[in-house]
N, C-alpha and C positions, 0 to 999 in steps of 0.2 A: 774271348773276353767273357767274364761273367760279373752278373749283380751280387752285390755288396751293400749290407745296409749294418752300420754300427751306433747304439743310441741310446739310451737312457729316459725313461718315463717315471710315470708314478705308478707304475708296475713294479718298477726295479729300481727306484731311489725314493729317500725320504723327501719331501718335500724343500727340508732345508738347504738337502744339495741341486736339487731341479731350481730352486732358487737362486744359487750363488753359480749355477750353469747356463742363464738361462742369456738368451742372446739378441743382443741388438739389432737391429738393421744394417747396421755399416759392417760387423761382427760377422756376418751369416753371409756379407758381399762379399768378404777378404777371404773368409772360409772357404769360399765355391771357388774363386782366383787360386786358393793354396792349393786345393785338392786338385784340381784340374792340371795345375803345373806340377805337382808331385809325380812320382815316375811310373809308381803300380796303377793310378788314374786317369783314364779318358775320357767319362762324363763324370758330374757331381750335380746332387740337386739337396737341399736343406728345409728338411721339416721342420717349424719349431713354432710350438703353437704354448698354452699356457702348461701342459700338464705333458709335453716332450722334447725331446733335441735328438732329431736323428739323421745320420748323413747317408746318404745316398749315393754309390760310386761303381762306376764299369772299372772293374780289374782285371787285370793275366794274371797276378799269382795270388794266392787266398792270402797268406799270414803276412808276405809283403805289405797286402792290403789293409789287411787287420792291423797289424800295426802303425801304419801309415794314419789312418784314419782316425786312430784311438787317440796320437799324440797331436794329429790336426784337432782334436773338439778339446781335448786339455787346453792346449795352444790357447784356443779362442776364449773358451771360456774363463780361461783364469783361474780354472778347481787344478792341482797337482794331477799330473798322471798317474800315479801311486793313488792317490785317494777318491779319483772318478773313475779307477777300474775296476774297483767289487760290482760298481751299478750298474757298469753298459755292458749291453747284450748284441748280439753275432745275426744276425741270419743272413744266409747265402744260396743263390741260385733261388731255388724253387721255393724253398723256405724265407726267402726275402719276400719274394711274389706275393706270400700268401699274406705275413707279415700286413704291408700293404694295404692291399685287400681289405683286410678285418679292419684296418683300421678307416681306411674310407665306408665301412659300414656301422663304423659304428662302433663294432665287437669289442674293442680294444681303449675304447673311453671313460675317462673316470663314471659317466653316467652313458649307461649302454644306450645303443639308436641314437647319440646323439646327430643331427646333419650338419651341425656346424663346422664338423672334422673337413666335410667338402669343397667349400669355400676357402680352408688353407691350405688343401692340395693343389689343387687351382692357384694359388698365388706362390707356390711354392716351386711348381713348375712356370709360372710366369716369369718368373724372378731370374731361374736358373735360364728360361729363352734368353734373356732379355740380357744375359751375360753370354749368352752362347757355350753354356758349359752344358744342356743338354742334348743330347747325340740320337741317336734311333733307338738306342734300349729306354734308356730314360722319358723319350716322347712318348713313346708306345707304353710303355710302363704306368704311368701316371694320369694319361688318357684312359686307358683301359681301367685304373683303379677308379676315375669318376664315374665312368659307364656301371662299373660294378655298384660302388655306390648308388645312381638312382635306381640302376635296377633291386636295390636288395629294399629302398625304401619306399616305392613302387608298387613291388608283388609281394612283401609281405609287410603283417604292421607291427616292421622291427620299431616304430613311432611310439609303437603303445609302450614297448621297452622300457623308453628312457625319454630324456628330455632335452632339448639343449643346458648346457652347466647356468644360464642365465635363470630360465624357467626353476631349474633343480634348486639354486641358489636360493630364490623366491620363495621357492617352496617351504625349503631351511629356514628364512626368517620368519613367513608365517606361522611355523612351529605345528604343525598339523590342519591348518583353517584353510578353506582356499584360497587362493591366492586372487583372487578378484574383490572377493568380501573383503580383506584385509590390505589391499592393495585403494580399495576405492575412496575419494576424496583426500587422499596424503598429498603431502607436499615432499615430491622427488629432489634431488641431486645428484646428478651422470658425473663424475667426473674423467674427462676424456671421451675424441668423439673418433675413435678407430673403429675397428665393424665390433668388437666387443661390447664396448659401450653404447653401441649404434642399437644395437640389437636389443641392450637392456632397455634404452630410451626409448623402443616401439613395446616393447613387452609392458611395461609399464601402461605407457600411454593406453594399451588395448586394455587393459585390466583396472581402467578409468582414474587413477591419482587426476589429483585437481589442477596439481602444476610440476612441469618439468624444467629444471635451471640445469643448463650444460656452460660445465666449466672446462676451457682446454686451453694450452698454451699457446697456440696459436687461434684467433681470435674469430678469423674468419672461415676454419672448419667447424666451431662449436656453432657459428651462426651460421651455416650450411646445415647444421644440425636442426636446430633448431624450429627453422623454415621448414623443412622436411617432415618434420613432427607434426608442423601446423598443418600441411596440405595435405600427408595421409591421414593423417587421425584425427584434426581437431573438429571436420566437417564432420565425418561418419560419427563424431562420438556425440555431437553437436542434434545430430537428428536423429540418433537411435533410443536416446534415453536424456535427452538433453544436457547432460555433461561436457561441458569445453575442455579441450587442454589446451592451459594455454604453457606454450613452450618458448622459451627467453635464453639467451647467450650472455656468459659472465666471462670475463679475466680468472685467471688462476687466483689475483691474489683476492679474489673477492671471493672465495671458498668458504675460509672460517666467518663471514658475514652469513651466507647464505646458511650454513650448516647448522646456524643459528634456527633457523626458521623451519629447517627440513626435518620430515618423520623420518624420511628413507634415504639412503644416498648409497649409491654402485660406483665404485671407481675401480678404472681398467686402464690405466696411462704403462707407458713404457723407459717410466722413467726408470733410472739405475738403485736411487733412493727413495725413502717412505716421502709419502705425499703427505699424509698424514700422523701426527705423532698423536700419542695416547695423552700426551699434556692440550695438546690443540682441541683432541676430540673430548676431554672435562671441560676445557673452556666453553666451549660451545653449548653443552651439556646443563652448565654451571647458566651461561646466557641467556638459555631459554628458560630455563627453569626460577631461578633465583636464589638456586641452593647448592652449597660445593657438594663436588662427587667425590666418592671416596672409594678407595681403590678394594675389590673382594680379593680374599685369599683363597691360592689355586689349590685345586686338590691334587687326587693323584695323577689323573691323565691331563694334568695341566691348564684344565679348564676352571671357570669359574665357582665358586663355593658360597654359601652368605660368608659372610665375615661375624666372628664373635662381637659383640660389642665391647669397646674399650673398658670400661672398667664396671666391677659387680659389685651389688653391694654385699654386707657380710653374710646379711641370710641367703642370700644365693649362694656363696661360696662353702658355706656348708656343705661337709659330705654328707648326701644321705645315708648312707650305713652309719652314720653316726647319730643322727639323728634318732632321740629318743621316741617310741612308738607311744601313741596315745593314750589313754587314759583307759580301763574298765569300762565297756560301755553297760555293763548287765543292768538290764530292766531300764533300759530307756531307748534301746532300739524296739521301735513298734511291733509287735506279733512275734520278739522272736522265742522259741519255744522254748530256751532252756532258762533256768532256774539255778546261778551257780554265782550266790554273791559271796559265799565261803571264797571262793579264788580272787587272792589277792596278787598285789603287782600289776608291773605296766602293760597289761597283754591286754590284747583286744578277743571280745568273743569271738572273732573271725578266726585267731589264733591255735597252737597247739595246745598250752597251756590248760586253753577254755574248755576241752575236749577230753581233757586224760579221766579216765576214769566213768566214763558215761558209756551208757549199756549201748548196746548199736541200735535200739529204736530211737532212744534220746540222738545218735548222732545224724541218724537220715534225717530227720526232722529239721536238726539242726544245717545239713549239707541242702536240704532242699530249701528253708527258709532263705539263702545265704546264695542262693543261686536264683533266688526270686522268683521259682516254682511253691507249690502247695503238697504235701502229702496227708492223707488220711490218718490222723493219728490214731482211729480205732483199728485200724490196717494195719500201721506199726506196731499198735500193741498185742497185734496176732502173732507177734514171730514168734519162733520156739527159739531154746536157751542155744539148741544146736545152730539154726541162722543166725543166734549172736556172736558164737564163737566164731564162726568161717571170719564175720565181718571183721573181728576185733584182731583174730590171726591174720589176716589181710592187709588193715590196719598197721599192723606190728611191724609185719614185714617191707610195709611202706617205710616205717620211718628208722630201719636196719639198710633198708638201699639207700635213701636221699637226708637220711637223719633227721626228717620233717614232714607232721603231717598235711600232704599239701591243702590247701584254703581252696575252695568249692567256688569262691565267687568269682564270677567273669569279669573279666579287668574292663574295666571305661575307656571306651574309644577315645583314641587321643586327637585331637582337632589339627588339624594341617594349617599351615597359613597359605592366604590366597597368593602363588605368584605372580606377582604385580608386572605388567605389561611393559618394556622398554620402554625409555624416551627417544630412543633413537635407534635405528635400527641400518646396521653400516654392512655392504655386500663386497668383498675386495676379489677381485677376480684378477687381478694383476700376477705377473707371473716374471721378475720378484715383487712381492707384494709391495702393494701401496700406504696398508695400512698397518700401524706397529701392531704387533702382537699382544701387547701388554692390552690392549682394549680390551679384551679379552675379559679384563680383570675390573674394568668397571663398570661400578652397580646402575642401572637403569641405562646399559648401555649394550645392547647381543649384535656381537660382528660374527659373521661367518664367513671363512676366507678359503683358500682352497687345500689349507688342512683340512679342516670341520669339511669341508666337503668329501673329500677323501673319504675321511671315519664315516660318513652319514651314507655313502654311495657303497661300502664296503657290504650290507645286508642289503641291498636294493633288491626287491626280487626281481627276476627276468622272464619275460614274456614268451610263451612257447614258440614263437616265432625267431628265436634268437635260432633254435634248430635249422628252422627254413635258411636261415641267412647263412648259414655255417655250411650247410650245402652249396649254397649257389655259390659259395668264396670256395669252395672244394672244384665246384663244375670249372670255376674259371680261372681258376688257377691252372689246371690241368690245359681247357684249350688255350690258356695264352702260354705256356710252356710249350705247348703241340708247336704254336706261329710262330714261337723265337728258333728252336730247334732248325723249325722249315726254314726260317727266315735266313739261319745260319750258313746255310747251306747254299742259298740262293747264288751270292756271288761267284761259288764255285762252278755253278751248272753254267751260270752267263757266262763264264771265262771257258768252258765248256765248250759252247756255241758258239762263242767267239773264235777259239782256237777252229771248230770247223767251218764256218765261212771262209776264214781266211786258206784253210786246205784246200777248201771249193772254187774260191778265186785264184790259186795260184794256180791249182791243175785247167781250170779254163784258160789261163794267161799262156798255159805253155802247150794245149794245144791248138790254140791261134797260133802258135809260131811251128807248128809240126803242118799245122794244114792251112795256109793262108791264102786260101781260094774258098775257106766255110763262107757263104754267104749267113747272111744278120739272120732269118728264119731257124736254118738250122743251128747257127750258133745259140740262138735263145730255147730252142727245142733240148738240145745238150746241158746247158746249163737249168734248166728246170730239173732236168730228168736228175743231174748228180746231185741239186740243192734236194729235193722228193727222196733222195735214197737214203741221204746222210742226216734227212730230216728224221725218216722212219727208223732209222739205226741207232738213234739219240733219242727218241720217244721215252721206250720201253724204259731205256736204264734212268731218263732222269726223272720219270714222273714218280717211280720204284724209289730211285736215293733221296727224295722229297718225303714220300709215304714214312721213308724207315727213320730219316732222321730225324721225324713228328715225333718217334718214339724217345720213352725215356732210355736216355744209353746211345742217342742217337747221333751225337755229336760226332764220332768216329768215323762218320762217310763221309765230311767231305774230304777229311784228309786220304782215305782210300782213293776216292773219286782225283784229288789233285794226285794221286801216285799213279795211278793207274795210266791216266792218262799222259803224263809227265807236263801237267800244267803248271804256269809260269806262277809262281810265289804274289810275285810283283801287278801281277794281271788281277787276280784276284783280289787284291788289297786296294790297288783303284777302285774299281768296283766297290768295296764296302767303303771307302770315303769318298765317294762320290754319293753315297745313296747315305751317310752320315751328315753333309754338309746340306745335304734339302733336308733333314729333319730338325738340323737345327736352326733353323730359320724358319720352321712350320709353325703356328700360333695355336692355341689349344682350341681343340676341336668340339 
């Protein structure tokens, strides 16, 4: 049997399809049932967190399996087969292992080090106990990837990495501030109280908002919620800087009330549909405020834009290349040097016009006035006719390249407008999102969802420690390959041991019946002596077919070992479900 892992992230799919993939709880129970009773599978365990879907299966034949598993996650999820097989990706055996690994470290998260990834391997494998569909590879598998996990966040600070997606989010709505400053005296809204939400509702609270409103469907987890909030955070925030939170429980449908009042709001529900529609979140918007909101126009990466305003008047809508240039300023701009009221027309002395004809002292003067420097005009009138020509050839050949002499003076800084702070500031970590898309699009309103997280996490830099962690996921990967290998083998050497006790019992059986006058002395003295021989004669070979099978390639002895010996198919296979049937019933360790 070997591991199998087939799945789909936001490594390898857009957002839109991890969306319309993305799986329930009853979904992910039927799933581990299907896989488990399909025929290339005898365990199944189901990752599915907001930003993957990955299924987990002990197989005998590889592409059996591959296929198997590919048309179980279409099945479930409701995406064609045809159109969720560009995005899922294969890893097997040892490459499954490691797989894993990186990702209970973190490695493999839309925001790298995140720890959150630990907490649903843990519930991932609980899930799959609690069905009896994990076996001894899958226990051992999933345990070892938590050990791996805190060792990797442990010994090194893969922490400084990354963040959990909550914190990261936070970060994205502060827009570069920290998130404490920005966070402090707001009025929150969690909506949903699963450890997603859970997790935003402490992050918050530590980063001191004024008040926390948890809204959930179920009435009496948001007020578990709630409680919770009060008794870790509202004391310690209470006498550290005197700030209360005070944290309160709402009905779902008391949302768009609340949303009214809220700066901030995180919603993480599981439900199938938007929680929130982009008409709900203007009303709201429109509520607190007193004024309608109006929806901005996307640009090109689909994000928000200002919007034009509806209509211009006519001098705005003038082209300016059309627009006639002003008036001759000569002899009423202050200090400027030249002398040229013969030049008629609409040119300005900053112009080409104002310039043809003027010797090159008259034109520094004039490029230096116009640029708001001073030149010495008895300086200038030092040049020889020879430094007039280069300038005037110079000159010339400017206006044969660009057909214009270019204008000296530095353009006027153009004033930016201040952008103005949201009303509302919306965190959707749902995974199919909670909240429409279109919000997006309106004005005094920044949601960031886990597209925008996505993009935002895509430059993230990474902390030298991400090396440290890529080793120790190399170290251990390698010894838990070593323990599976060994472990493979095991049942063969028991059936080994097995087959010679019973040698040892039946030749003692049949020499009581050669010599039945042995008294009990001697007979216990004989049977040591043969158990001591066949002991030392099975040492060597099976601590050696242990050692070899550790190795990669190593799977080959025990079928050597059952040939060799002409061990029973059947013996050996009790054995591995017998030692199957106590792992799955073991609880995570």
């Amino acid at each position: 049997m070997s591991l199998l892992v087939v799945g789909l992230s936001h490594r390898s799919a857009p957002v839109s399809v991890l969306e319309r993939a993305a799986l329930g709880a009853d979904a992910q129970i039927k799933l581990l049932q299907d896989t488990v009773a399909a025929e290339p599978a005898a365990e199944a365990a189901v990752l599915a967190t907001c930003n993957r879907i990955e299924l987990y299966a002990d197989v005998d034949k590889f592409h059996a399996g591959v296929a198997e598993l590919s048309m179980l996650l279409a099945q479930h999820s409701g995406v064609g087969l045809d159109e969720l097989t560009p995005y899922l990706y294969v890893h097997y055996e040892d490459r499954a292992v490691h797989h894993l690994f990186s990702v209970a470290c973190g490695l493999d998260s839309m925001v790298v080090g995140e720890g959150q990834i630990l907490g649903q391997i843990k519930d991932s494998l609980a899930k799959a106990q609690e069905l009896h569909s994990a076996g001894r590879l899958l226990n051992d598998l999933f345990q070892q990837a938590l050990r791996v996990g805190k060792r990797a966040h442990s010994e090194t600070g893969i922490d400084r990495a990354g963040q959990s997606l909550v914190t990261f989010g936070l970060e994205q709505l502060a827009d570069g501030a920290d998130v404490t400053a920005w966070a402090r005296g707001k009025k929150a809204l969690v909506i949903g109280a699963g450890s997603m939400s859970s997790l935003a509702a402490a992050t918050l609270a530590r980063a001191g908002v004024a008040e926390i409103v948890v809204a959930n469907r179920t009435q009496d987890r948001a007020e578990r919620l709630a409680a919770l909030l009060g008794e870790q955070y509202g004391q310690r925030l209470t006498e550290a800087d005197g700030t209360d939170v005070l944290a309160r429980a709402v009905p779902m449908e008391s949302v768009p009330v609340e949303l009214t009042r809220a700066d901030v709001a995180v919603s993480c529900t599981g439900a199938t549909g938007l929680v929130l529609t982009a008409e709900e979140v203007a009303a709201a918007v429109e509520g607190r405020t007193g004024r309608p909101v109006a929806f901005e126009e996307a640009g090109d990466s689909g994000r928000t834009t200002a919007k034009a305003p509806a209509a211009r008047t006519a001098a705005d809508s003038t082209d300016v290349r059309q627009t006639p240039l002003p008036p001759t300023s000569v002899g009423t701009d202050e200090n400027c040097p030249l002398d040229i009221a013969a030049v008629q027309g609409g040119f300005s002395v900053l112009g080409e016009a104002a310039v043809a004809g003027m010797d090159a002292a008259t034109l520094e003067q004039h490029a230096a006035w116009a640029a708001g420097s001073a030149v010495d005009r008895r300086e200038a009138a030092r040049r020889n006719p020879e430094a007039d020509a280069e300038l005037i050839t110079a000159l010339a050949a400017t206006v044969a390249t660009v057909g214009r002499i270019p204008e000296r003076r530095k353009p006027e800084p153009v004033a930016e407008a201040p952008r103005l702070a949201p009303t509302l500031s919306l965190l959707d970590l749902a995974m199919p999102r909670d909240i429409d898309a279109a919000v997006h699009r309106l004005a005094g309103v920044r949601l960031v969802d886990i597209e925008s997280l996505a993009e935002a996490s895509a430059d993230a830099p990474m902390a030298a420690d991400v090396d440290q962690v890529r080793r120790i996921v190399s170290d251990e990967v390698a010894a838990f390959g070593a323990a599976l290998r060994a472990a493979h083998i095991t049942p063969t050497v028991v059936a080994l041991r097995a087959m010679a006790a019973d040698v040892v019992a039946s030749e003692i059986a049949r020499l009581e019946g050669r010599l039945p006058g042995l008294d009990d002395k001697h007979r216990g003295e004989i049977t040591q002596t043969v158990k001591r021989v066949v002991d030392k004669l099975l040492h060597a070979p099976t601590v050696r077919v242990k050692q070899l099978a550790a190795e990669p390639g190593g799977a080959g002895y025990a079928d050597a070992l059952r040939t060799l010996f002409d061990l029973d198919q059947e013996t050996v296979a009790s054995v591995s479900r017998a030692e199957d049937s106590t792992e799955k019933n073991r609880g995570p360790r």
